[in-house]
PDB file as gemmi writes it, atoms N, CA and C in Angstrom:
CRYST1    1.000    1.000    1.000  90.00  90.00  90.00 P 1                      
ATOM      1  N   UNK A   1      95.260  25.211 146.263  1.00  0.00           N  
ATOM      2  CA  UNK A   1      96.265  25.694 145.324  1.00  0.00           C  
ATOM      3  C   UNK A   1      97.534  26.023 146.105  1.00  0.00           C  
ATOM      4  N   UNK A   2      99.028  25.763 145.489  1.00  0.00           N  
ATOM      5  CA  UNK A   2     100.302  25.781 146.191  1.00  0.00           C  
ATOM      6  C   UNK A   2     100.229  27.210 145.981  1.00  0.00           C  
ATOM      7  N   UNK A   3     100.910  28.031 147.130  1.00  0.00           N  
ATOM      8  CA  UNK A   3     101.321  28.962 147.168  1.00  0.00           C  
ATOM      9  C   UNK A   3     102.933  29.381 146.074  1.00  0.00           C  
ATOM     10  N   UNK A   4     102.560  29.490 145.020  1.00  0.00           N  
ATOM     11  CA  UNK A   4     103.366  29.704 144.529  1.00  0.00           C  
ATOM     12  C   UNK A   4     103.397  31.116 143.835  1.00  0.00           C  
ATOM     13  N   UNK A   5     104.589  31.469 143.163  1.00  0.00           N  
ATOM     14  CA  UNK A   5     105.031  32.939 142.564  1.00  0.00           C  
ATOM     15  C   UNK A   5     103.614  33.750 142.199  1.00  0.00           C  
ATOM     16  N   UNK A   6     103.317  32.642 141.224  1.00  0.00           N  
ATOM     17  CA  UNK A   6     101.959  33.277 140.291  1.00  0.00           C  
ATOM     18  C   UNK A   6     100.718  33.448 141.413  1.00  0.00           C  
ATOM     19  N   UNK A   7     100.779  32.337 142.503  1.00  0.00           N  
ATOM     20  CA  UNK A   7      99.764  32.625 143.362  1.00  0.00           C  
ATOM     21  C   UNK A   7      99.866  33.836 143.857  1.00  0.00           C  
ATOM     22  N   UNK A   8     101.191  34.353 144.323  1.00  0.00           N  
ATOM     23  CA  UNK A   8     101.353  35.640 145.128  1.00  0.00           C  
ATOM     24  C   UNK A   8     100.760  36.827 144.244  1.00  0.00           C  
ATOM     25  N   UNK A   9     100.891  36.748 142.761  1.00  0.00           N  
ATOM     26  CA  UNK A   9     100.827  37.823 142.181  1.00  0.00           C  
ATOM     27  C   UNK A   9      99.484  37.531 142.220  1.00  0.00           C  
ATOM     28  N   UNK A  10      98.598  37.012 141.940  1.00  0.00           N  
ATOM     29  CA  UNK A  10      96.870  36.781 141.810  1.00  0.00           C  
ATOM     30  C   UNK A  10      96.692  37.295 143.124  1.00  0.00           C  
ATOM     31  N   UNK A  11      96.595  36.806 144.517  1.00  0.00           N  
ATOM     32  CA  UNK A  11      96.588  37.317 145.764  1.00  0.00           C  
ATOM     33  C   UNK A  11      96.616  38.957 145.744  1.00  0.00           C  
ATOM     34  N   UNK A  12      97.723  39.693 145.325  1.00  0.00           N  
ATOM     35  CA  UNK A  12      98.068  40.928 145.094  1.00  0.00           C  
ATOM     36  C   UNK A  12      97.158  41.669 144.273  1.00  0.00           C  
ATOM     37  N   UNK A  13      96.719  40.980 143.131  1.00  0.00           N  
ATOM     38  CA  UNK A  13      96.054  41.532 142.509  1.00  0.00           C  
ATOM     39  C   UNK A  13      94.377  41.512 142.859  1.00  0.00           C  
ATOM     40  N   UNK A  14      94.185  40.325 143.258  1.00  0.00           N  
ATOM     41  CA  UNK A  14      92.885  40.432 144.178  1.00  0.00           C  
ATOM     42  C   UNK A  14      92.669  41.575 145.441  1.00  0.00           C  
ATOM     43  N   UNK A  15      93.549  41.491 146.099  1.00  0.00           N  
ATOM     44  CA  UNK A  15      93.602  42.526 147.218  1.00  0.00           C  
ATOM     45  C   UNK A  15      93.697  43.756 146.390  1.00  0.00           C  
ATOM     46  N   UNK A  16      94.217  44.110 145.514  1.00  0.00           N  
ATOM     47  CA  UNK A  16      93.843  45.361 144.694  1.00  0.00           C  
ATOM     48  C   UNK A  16      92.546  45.990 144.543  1.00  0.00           C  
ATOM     49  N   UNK A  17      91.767  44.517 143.482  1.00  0.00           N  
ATOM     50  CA  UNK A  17      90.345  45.177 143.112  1.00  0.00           C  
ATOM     51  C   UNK A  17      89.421  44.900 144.322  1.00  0.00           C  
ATOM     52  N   UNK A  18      89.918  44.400 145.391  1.00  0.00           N  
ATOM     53  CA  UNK A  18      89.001  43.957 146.376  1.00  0.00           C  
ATOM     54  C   UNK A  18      88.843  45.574 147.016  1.00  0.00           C  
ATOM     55  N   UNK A  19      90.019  46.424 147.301  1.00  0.00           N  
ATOM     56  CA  UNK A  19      89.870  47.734 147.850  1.00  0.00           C  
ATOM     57  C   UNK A  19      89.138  48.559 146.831  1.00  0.00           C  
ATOM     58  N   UNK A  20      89.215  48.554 145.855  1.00  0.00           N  
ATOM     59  CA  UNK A  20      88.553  49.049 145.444  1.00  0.00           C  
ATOM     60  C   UNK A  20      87.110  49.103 144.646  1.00  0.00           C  
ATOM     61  N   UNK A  21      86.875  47.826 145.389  1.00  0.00           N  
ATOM     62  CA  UNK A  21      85.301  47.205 145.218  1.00  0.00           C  
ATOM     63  C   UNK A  21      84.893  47.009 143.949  1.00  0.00           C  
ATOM     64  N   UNK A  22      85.878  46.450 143.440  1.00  0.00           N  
ATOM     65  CA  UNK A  22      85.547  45.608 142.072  1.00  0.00           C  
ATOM     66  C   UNK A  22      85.102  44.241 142.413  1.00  0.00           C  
ATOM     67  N   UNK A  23      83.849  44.467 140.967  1.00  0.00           N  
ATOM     68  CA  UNK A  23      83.807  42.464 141.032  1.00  0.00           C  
ATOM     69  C   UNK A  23      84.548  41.868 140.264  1.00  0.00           C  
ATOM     70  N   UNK A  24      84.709  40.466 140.936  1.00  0.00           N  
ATOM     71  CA  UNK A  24      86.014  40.088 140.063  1.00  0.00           C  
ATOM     72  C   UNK A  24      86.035  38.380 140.593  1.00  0.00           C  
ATOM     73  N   UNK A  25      86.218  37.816 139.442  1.00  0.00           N  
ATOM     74  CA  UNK A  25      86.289  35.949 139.882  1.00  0.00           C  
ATOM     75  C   UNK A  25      87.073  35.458 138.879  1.00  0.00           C  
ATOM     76  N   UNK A  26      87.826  34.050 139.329  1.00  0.00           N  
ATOM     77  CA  UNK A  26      88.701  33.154 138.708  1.00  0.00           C  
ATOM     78  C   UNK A  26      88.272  32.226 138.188  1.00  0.00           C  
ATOM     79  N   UNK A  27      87.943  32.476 136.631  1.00  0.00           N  
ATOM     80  CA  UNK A  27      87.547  31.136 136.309  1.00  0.00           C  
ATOM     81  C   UNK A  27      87.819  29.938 136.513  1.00  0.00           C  
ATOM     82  N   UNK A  28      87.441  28.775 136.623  1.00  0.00           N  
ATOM     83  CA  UNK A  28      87.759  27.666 137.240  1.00  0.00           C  
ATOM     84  C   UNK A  28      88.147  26.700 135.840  1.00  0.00           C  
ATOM     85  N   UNK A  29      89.504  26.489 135.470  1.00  0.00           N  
ATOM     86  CA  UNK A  29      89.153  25.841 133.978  1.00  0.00           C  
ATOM     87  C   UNK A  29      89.642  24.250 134.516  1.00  0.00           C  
ATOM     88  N   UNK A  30      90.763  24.554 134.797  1.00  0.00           N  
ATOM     89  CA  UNK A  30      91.504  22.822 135.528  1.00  0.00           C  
ATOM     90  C   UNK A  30      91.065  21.840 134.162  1.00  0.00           C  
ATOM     91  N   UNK A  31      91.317  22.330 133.086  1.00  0.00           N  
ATOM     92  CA  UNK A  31      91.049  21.046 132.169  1.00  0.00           C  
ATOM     93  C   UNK A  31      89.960  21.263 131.601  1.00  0.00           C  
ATOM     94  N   UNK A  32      89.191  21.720 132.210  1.00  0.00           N  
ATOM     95  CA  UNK A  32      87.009  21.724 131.679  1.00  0.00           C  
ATOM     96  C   UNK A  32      86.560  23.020 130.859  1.00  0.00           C  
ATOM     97  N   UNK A  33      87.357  24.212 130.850  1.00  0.00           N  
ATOM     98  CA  UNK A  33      87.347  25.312 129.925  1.00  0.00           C  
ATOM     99  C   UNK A  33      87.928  25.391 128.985  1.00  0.00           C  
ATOM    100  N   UNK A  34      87.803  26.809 128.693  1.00  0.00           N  
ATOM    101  CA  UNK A  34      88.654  26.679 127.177  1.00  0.00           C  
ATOM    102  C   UNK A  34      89.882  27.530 127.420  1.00  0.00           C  
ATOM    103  N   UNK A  35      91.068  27.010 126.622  1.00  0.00           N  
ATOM    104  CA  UNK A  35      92.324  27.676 127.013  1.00  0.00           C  
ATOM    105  C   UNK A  35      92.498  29.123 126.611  1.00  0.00           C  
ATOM    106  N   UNK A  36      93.694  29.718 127.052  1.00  0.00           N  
ATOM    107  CA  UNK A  36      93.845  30.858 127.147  1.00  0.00           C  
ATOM    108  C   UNK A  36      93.560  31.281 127.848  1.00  0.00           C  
ATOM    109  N   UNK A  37      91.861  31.134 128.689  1.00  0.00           N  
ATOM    110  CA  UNK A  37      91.272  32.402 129.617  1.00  0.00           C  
ATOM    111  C   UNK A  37      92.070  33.055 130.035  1.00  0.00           C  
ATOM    112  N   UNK A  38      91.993  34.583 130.363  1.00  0.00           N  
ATOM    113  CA  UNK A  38      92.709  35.045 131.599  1.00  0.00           C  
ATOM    114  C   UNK A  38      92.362  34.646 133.046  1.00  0.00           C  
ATOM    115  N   UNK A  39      93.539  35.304 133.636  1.00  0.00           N  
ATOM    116  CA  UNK A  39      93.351  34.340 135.185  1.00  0.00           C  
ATOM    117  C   UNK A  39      92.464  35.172 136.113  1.00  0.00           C  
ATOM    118  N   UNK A  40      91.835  36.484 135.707  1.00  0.00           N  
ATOM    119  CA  UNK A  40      90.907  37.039 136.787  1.00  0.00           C  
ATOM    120  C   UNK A  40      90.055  38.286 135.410  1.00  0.00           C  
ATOM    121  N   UNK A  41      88.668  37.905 135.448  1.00  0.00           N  
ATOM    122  CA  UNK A  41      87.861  38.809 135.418  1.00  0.00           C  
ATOM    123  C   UNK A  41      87.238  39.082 136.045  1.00  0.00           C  
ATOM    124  N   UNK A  42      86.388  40.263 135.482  1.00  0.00           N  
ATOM    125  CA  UNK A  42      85.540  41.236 136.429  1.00  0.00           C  
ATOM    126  C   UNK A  42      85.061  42.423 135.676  1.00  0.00           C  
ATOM    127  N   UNK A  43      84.489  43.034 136.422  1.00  0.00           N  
ATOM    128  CA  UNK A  43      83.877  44.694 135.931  1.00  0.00           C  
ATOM    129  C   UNK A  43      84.170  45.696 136.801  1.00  0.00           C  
ATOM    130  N   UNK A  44      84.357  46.587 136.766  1.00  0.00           N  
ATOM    131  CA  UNK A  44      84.707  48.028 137.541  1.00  0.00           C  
ATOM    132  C   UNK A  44      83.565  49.173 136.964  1.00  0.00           C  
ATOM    133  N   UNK A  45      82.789  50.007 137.450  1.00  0.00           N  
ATOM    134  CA  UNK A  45      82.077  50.488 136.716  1.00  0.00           C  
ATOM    135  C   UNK A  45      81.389  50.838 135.360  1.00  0.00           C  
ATOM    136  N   UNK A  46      80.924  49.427 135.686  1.00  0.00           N  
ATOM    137  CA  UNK A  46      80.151  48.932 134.346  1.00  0.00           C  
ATOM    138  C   UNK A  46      81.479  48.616 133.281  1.00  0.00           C  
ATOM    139  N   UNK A  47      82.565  48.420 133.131  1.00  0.00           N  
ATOM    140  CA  UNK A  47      83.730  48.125 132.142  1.00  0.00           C  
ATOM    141  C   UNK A  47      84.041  46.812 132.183  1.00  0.00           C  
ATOM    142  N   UNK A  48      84.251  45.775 131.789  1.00  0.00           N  
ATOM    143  CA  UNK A  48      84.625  44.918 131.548  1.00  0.00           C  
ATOM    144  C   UNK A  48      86.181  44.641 131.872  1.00  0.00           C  
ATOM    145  N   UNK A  49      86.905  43.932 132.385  1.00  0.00           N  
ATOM    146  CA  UNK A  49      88.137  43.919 132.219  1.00  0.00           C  
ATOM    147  C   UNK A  49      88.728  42.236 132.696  1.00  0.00           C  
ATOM    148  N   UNK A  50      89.911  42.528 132.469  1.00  0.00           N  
ATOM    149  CA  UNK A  50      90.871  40.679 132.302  1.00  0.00           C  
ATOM    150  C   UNK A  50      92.184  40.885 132.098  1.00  0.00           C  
ATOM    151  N   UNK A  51      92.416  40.351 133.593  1.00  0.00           N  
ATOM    152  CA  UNK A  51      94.020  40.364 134.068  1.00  0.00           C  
ATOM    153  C   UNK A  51      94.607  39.386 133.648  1.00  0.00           C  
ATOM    154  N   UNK A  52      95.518  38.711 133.264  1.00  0.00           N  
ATOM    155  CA  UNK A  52      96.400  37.762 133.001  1.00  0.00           C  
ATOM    156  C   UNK A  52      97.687  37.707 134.369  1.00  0.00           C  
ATOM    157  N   UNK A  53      98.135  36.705 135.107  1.00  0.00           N  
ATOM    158  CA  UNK A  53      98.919  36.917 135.805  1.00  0.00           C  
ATOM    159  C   UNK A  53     100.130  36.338 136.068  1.00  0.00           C  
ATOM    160  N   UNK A  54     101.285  36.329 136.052  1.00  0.00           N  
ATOM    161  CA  UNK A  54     102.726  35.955 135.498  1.00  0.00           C  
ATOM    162  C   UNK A  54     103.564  36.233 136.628  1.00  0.00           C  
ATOM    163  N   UNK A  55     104.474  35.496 137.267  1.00  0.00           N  
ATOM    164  CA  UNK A  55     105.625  35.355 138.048  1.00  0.00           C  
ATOM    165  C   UNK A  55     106.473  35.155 137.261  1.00  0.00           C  
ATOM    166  N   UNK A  56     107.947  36.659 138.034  1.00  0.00           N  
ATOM    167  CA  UNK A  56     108.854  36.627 137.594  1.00  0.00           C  
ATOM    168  C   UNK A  56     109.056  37.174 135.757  1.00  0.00           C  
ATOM    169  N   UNK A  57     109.483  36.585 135.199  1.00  0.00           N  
ATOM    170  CA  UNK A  57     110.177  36.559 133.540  1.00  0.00           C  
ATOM    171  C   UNK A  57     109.101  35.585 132.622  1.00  0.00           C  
ATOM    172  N   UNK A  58     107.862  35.376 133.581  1.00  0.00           N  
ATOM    173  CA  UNK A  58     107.020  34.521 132.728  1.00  0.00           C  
ATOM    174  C   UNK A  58     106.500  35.320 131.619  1.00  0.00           C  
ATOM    175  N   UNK A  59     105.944  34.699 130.889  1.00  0.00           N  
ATOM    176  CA  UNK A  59     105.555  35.269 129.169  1.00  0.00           C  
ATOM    177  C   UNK A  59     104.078  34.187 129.021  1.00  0.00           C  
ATOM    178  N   UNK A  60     103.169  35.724 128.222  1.00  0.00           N  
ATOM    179  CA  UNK A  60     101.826  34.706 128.276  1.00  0.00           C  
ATOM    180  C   UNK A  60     102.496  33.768 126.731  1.00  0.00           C  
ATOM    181  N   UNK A  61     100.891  33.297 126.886  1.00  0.00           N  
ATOM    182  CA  UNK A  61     101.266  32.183 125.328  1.00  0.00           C  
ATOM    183  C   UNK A  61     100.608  33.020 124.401  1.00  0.00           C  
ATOM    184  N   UNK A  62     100.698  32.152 123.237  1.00  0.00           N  
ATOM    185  CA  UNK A  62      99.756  32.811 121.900  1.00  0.00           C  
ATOM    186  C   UNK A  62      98.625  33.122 122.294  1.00  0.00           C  
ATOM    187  N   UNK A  63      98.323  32.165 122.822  1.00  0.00           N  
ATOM    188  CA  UNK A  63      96.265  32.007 122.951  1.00  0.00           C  
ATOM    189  C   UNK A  63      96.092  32.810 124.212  1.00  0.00           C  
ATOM    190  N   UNK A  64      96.842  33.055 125.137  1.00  0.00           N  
ATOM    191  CA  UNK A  64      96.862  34.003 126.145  1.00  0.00           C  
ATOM    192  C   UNK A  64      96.427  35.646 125.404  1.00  0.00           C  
ATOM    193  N   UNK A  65      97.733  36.071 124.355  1.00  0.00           N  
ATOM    194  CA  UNK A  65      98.056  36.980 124.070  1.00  0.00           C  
ATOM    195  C   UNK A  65      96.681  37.478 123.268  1.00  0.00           C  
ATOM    196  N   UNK A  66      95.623  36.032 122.194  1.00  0.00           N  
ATOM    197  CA  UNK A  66      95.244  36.550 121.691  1.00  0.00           C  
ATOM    198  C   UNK A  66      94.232  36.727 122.359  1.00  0.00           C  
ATOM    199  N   UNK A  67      93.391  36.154 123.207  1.00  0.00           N  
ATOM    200  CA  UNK A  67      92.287  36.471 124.254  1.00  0.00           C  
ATOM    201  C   UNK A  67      92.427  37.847 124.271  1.00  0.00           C  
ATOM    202  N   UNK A  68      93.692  38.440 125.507  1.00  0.00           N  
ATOM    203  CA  UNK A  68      93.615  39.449 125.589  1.00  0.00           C  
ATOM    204  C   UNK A  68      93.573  40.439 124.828  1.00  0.00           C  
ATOM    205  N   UNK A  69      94.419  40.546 123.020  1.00  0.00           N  
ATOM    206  CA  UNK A  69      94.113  41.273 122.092  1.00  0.00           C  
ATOM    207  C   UNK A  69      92.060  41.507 121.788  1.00  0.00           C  
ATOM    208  N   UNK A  70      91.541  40.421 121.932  1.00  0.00           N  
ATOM    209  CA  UNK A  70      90.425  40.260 121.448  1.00  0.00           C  
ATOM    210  C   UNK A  70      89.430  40.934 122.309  1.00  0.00           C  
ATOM    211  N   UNK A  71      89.785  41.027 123.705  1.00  0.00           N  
ATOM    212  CA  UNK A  71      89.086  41.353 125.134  1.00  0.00           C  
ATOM    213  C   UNK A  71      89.154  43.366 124.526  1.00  0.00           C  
ATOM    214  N   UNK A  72      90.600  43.486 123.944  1.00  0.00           N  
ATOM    215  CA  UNK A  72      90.995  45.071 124.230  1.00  0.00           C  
ATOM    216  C   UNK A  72      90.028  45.855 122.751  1.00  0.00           C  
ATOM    217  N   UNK A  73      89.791  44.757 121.671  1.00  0.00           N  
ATOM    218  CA  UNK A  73      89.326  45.009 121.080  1.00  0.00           C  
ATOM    219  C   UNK A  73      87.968  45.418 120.911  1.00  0.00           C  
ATOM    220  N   UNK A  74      86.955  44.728 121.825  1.00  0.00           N  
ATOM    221  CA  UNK A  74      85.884  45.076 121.867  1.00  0.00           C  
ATOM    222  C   UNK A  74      85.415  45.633 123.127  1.00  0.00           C  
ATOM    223  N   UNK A  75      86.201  46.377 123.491  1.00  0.00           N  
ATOM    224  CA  UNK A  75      86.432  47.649 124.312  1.00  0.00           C  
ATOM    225  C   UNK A  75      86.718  47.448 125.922  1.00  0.00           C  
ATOM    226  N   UNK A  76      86.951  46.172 125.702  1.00  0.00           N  
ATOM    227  CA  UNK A  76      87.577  45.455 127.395  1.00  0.00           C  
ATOM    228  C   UNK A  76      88.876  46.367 127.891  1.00  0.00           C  
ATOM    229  N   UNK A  77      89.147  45.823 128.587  1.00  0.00           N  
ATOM    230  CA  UNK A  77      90.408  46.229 129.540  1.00  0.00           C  
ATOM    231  C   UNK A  77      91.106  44.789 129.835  1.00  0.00           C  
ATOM    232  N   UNK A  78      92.607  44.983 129.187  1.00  0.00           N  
ATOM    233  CA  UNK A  78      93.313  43.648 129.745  1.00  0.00           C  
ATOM    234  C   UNK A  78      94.703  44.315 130.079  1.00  0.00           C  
ATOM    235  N   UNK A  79      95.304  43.463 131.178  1.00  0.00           N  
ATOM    236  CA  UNK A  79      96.765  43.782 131.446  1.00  0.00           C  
ATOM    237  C   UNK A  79      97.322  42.404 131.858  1.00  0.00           C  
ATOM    238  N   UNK A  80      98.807  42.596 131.570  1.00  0.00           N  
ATOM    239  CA  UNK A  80      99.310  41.149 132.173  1.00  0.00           C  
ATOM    240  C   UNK A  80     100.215  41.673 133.174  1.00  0.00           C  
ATOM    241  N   UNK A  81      99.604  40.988 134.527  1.00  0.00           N  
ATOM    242  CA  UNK A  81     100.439  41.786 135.640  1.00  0.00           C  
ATOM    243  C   UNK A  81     101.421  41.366 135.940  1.00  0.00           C  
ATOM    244  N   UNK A  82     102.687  41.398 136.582  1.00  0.00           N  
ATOM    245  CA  UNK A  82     103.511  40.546 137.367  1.00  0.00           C  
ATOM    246  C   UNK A  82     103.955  41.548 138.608  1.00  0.00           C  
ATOM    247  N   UNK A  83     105.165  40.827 139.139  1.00  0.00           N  
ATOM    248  CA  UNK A  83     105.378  41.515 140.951  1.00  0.00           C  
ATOM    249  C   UNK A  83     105.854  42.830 140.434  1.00  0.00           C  
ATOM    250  N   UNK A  84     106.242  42.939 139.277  1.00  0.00           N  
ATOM    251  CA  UNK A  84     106.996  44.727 139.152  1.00  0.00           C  
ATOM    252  C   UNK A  84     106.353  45.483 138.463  1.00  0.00           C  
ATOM    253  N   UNK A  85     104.497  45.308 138.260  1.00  0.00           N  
ATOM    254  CA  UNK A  85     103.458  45.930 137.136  1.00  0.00           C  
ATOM    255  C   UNK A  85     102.343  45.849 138.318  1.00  0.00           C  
ATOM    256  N   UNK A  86     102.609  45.850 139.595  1.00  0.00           N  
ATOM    257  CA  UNK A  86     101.280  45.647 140.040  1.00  0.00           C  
ATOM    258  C   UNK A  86     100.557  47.068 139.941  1.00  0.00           C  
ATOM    259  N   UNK A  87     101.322  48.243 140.089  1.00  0.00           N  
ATOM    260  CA  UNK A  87     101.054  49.147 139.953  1.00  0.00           C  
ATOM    261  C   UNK A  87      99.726  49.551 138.580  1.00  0.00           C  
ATOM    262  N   UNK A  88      99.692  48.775 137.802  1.00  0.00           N  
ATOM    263  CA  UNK A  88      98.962  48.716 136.570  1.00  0.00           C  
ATOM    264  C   UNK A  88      97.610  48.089 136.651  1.00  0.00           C  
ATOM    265  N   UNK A  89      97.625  47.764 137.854  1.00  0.00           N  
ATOM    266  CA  UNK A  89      95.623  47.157 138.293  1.00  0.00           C  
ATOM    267  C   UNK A  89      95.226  48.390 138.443  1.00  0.00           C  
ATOM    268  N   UNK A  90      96.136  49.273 139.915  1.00  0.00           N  
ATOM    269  CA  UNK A  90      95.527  50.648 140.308  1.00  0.00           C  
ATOM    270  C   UNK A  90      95.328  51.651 139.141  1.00  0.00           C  
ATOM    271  N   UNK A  91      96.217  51.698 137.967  1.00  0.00           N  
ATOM    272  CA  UNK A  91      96.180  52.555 137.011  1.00  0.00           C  
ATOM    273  C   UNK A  91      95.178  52.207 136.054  1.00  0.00           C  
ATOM    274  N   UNK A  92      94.762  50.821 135.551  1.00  0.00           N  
ATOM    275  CA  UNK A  92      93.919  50.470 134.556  1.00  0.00           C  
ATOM    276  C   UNK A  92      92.275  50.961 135.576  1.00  0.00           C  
ATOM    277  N   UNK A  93      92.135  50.615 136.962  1.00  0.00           N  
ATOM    278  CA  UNK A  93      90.888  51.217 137.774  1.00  0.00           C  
ATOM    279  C   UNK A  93      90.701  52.650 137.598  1.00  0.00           C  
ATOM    280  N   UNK A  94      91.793  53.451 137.877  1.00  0.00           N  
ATOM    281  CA  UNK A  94      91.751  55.023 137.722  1.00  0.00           C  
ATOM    282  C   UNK A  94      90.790  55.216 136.261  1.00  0.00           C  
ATOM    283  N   UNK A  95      91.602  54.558 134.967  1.00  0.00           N  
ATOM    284  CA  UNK A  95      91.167  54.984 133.900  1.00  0.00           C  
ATOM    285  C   UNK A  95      89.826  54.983 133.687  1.00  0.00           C  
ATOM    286  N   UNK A  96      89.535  53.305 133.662  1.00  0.00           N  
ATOM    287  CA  UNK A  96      88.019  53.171 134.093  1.00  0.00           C  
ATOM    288  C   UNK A  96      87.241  54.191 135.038  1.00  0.00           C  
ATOM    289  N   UNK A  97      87.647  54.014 135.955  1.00  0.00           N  
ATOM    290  CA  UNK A  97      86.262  55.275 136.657  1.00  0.00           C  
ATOM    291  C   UNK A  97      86.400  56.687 136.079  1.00  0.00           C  
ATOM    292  N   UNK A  98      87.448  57.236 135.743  1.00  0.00           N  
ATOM    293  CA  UNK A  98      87.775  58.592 134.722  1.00  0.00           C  
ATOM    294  C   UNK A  98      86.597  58.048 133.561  1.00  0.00           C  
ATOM    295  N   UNK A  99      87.284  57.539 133.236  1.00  0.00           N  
ATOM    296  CA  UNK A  99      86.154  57.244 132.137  1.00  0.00           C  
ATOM    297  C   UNK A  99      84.654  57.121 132.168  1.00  0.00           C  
ATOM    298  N   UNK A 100      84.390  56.535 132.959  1.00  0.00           N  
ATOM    299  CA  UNK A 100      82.801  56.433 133.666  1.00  0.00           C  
ATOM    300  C   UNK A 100      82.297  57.568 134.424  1.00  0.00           C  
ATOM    301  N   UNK A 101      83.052  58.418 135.253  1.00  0.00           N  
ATOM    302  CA  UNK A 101      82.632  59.674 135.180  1.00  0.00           C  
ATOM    303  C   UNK A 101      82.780  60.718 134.242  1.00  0.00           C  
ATOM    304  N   UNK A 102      83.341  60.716 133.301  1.00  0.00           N  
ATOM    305  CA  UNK A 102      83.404  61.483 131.905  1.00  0.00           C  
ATOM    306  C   UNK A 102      82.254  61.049 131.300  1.00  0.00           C  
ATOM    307  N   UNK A 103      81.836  60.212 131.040  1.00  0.00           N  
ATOM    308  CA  UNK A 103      80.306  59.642 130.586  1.00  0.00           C  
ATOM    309  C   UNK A 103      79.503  60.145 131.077  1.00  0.00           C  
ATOM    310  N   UNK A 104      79.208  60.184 132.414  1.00  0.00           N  
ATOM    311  CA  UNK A 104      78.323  60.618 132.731  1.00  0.00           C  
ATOM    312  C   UNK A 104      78.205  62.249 132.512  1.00  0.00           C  
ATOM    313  N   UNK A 105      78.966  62.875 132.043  1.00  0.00           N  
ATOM    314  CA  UNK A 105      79.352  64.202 132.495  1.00  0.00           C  
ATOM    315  C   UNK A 105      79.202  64.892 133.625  1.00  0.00           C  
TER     316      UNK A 105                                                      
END                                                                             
């Protein structure tokens, strides 16, 4: 894969959940999946979640947008990151484990 914008931001965002020992993989669609996916799932204590990832002024699509509506709906976690939101992997992790230790009480 070319090192490009969107690559940097996936990179970034991998090195995110990687520190903080999330699992997390890129679906492989190249044509053979179904569109929309987001570009990185995973789980963080026991939560479900799905990043979408965007260079620059990029904008997801419909079928992007509605994945992720559909992901938040049945109690997922989605964000669409770019280079000036990376801050929003570390914040959507915080919530999650707040949350997972509030469960547990």
């Amino acid at each position: 894969m070319a090192n490009t914008p969107e690559k940097k931001v996936k990179d970034k965002v991998r090195k995110i959940l990687d520190a903080a020992g999330a699992y997390h993989f890129m679906p492989a669609t190249h044509g053979f999946g179904a569109s929309g996916i987001p570009d990185i799932i995973g789980c963080y204590h026991g939560s479900f979640f799905a990043i979408e990832c965007k260079a620059g002024t990029g904008k997801t699509t419909a079928l992007q947008d509605r994945n992720l509506r559909m992901i938040s709906k049945v109690g997922g976690y989605s964000e669409v990151i770019n280079e000036t939101n990376l801050i929003d992997v570390e914040l959507m992790l915080a919530r999650i484990k707040a949350e997972c230790l509030s469960a547990k009480g």
